[in-house]
N, C-alpha and C positions, 0 to 999 in steps of 0.2 A: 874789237874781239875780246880784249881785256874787259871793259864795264861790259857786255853781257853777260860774261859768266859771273862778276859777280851779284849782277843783280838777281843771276837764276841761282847762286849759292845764301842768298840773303835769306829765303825762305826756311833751307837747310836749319842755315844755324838757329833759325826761332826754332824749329820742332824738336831738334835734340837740345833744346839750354844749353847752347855752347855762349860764353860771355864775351860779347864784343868789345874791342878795345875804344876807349872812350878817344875822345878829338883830338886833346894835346897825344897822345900814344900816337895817335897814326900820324900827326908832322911829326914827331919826333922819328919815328921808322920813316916817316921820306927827306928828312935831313939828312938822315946819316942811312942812308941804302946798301944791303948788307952785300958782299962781292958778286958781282956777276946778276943782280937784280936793279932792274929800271926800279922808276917811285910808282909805279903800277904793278908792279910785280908778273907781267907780262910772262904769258908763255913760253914766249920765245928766249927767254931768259931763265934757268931755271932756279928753283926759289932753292935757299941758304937751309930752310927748315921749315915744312907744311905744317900749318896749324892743326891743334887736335879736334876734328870735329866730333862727336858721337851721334850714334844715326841712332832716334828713339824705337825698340821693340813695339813690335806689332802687337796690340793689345788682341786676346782672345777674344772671341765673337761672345756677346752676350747670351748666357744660357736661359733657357726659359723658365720661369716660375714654378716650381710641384705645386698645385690645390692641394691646399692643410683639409684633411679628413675631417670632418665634421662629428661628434659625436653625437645621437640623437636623445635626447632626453624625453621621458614619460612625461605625457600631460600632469600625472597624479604628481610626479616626484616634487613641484613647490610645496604642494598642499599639505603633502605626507611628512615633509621636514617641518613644516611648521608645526602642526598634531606633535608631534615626537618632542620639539622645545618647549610646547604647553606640559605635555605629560611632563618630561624632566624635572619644569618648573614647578608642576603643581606636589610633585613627590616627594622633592628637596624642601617645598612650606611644608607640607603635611608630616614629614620627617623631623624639620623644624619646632613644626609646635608641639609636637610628641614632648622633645627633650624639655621645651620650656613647658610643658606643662608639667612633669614629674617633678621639673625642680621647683616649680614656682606652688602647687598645689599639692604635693605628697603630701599625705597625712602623717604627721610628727609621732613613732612612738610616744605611751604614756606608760609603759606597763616594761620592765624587764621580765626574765623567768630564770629559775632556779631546777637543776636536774640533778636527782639524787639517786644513784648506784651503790649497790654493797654488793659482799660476798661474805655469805651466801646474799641469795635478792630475800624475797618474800620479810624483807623486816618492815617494822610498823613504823609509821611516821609522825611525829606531833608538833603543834605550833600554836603555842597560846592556850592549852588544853583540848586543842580539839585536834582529830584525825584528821590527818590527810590524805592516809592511804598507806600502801605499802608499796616496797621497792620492786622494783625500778620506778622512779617520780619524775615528774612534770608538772610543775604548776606555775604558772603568771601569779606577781606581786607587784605591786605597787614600789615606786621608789623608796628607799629605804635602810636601814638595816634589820634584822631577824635572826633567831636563834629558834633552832630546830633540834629535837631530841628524836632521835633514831635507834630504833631496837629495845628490848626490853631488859629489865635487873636482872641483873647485875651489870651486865655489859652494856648500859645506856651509853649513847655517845651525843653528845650536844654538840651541834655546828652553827656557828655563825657566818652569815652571807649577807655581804650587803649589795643592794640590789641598786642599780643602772638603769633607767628608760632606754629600752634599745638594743640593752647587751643580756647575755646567758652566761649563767654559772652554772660549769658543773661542778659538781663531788664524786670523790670514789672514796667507799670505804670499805675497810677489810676487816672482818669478825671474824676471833676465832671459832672453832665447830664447838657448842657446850658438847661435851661425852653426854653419853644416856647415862644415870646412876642408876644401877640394880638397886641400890639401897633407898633409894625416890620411888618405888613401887610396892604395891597392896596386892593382897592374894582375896580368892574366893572360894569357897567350899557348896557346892551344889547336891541337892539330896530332894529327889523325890519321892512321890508315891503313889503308884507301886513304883519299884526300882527297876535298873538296867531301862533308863528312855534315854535316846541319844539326847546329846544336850551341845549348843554349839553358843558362843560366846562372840558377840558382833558379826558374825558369819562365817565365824573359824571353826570347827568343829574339833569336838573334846572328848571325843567317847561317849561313853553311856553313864548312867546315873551309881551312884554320889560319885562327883567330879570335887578335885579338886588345884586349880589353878593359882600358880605362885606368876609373879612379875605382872601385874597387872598396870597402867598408867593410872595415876589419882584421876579422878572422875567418872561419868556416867555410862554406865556401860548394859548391851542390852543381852537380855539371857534369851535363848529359845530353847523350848524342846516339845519333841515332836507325841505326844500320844496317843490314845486309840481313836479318842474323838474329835482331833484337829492338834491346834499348835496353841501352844501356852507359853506367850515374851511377856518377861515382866523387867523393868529398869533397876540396876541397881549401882548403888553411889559408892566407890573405890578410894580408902584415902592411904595417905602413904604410912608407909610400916602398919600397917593392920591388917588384919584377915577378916571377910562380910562372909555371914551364912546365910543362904537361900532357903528354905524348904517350899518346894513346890507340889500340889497335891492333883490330881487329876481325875480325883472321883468327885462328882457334883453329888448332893446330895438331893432326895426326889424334890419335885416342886411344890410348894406350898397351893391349894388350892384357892384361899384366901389374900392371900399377897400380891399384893397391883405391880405391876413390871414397870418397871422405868430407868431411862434415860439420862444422858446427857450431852446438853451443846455446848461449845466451846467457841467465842466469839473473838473475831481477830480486828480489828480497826487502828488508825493511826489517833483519831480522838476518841475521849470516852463519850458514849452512848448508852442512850439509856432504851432497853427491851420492857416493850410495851404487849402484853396480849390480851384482850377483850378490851383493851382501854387499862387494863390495869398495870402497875411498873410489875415485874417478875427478878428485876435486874440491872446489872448495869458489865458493860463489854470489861470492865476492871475485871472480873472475876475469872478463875480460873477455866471453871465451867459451871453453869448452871444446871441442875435436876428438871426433868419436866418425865409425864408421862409418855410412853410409850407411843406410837401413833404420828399424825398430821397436827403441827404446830402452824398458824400461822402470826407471823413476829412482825410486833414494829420497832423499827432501829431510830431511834432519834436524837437529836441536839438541837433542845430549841434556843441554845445561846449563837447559836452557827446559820439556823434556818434550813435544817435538813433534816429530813424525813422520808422513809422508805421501808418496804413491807417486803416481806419475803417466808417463803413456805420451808420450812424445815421438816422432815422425817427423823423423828426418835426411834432409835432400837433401842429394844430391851437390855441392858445390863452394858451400854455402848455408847461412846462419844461421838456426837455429829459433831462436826468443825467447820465454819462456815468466812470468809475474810469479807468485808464488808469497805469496796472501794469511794471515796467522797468524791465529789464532781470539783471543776476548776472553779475558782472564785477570779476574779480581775485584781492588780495592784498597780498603784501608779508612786515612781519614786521619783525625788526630786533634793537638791542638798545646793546651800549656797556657802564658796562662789558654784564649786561643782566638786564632786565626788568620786570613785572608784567604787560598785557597790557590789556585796557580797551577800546572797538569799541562802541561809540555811548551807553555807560553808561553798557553794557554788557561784563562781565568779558571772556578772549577770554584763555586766559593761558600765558604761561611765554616764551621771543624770546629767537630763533629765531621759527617765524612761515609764513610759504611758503602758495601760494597759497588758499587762505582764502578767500572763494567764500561772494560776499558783492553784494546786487542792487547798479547801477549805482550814481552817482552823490558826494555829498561833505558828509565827514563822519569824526565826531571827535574820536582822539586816545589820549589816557591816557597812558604816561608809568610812574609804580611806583616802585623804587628803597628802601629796608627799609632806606640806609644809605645815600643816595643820590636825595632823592626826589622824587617828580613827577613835568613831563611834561605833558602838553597839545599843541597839534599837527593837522591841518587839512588837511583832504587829499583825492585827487578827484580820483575816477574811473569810465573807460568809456568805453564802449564796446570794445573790442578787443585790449584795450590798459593796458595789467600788470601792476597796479600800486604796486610802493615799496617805502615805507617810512622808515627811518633810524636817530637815533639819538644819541650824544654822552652826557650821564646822567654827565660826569666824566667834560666837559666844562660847565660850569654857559653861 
């Protein structure tokens, strides 16, 4: 009765890990048998102290699996991420070679500039004897230093600026206001015939006839007045502290029957020309105006040092100035300067040689070339219809 149960408790203690007593333990509990127990530990005998056995928890029933949701992706979407890390890539080069190209190929200023401001503006500018204009200024120079003289005498003001490839300098300068001097002006005294005709001065009006006007500015100044048989302006020259008398007359006297009526033209051109009619010279553009008869002129304008010639019809009036301005065609210029230059045509910056073909009007035209290290020249040089002109210099021989 005793070995079956324990052979049906043998199971027991494997499933809870209860720790069985090893060999010598259990002769030693049947040597010495504790009161009131056989060495079998017998039912019928009840045991001293029942071993602890632990009976193992029933393991919960395994739960079943959830299916993980699938999320479905677009056919497109590989293809679509792939386009997108081309684009990325291709933006990030393209982005790339932007910045290396600005660095690696930017064109190096060669030129600074100078900006010149006064108060009042409108003053005159100079540099080396020639204009540059008046105020408010702007002009590109070559590297350098310069000395500019600004506004006129008494109140000249000389500025020096030295110029930087790359950088701007301004200036500001402040002029006093000159006062007007009453005592700096000329008077004029006007008197016609017959009297009482209005009479008006630049286009100010002054009354009627003999006038007489105090404070006038020294210089040219023009008279009108109005009488029966039109308007009669004649020009008259104002100096200071003086007084000019006019007499103005407004009766013609009758017409000569015999006396040939005639004219004049007045010829405007940038070079002199010479006025040809039937083949014959009459003239040259030098003069102030030429005389010719009344009537249909037909003129030839020419420069046979330039290789230009051109005709043109004039009408003379009687007792009257025709005025005529006389434009010359482009000529070509080709410049060139060794090692290289900064070139300046006729006071206008043109850019740096070599430069081809540089469309210029006819005739004589000054060239500036300016080197930071080497200087500047001054150069003249003719162009003439149909004839290329090219100018060349070397900065490197004195």
């Amino acid at each position: 009765m005793t070995i079956l149960r324990i052979r049906h408790l043998w199971p027991a203690l494997q499933v809870s890990g209860a720790t069985l007593p090893t060999a010598p333990a259990l002769a030693s509990r049947a040597a010495a048998p504790a009161d009131g127990l056989d060495a079998f530990g017998s039912e019928a005998d009840p045991p001293a102290s029942a071993p602890n056995v632990r009976v193992a928890p029933t393991p919960p029933p395994p739960q079943p699996k959830q299916p993980r949701k699938r999320v479905k992706v677009p056919a497109w979407a590989p293809v679509a991420a792939r386009w997108a890390g081309v684009v990325v890539l291709s933006a990030a080069t393209a982005i790339g070679g932007v910045f290396f190209y600005q660095k690696r190929f930017a064109p190096v200023a060669t030129t600074g500039s100078v900006t010149l401001d006064t108060s009042p503006s409108g003053l005159d500018v100079v540099m080396a004897g020639k204009s540059l204009g008046k105020t408010p200024l702007t002009t590109a120079l070559a590297p350098g230093a310069y000395e500019m003289q600004v506004g006129a005498a008494p109140t000249t003001r000389t500025v020096k600026v030295n110029i930087v490839a790359g950088t701007s300098v301004v200036q500001h300068l402040e002029f006093a206001e000159l006062p007007s001097a009453a005592s700096g002006t000329g008077g004029l005294h006007i008197q016609t015939e017959p009297s009482h005709l209005p009479v008006s001065v630049d286009g100010t009006n002054h009354g009627v006839s003999p006038v007489a006007i105090d404070q006038l500015q020294p210089g040219e100044h023009e008279v009108t007045i109005k009488t029966a048989t039109g308007v009669v302006r004649r020009s008259v020259t104002i100096q200071a502290h003086e007084t000019a008398s006019l007499i103005v007359s407004s009766t013609t006297p009758p017409p000569d029957p015999t006396a040939v009526s005639a004219g004049w033209i007045a010829v405007t051109s940038p070079v002199t020309l010479q006025l040809r009619e039937g083949g014959k010279l009459i003239g040259t553009s030098e003069s102030d105006r030429l005389m010719l008869t009344a009537g249909d002129h037909d003129i030839e304008f020419a420069n046979d040092a330039l290789g230009f010639s051109g005709h043109r019809t004039l009408h003379v009036n009687s007792g009257k100035t025709t005025a005529t301005k006389i434009d010359l065609p482009n000529g070509s210029l080709s410049i060139n300067a060794q090692p290289w230059a900064e070139v300046f045509v006729d006071g206008e910056r043109i850019g740096e040689t070599p430069i081809g073909n540089l469309p210029r009007r006819i005739g004589t035209h000054e060239v500036i070339f300016r080197h930071p290290d080497l200087g500047e020249r001054r150069e003249s040089v003719v162009i003439a219809v149909g004839k290329p002109a090219r100018i060349g210099v070397d900065l490197r021989k004195k």
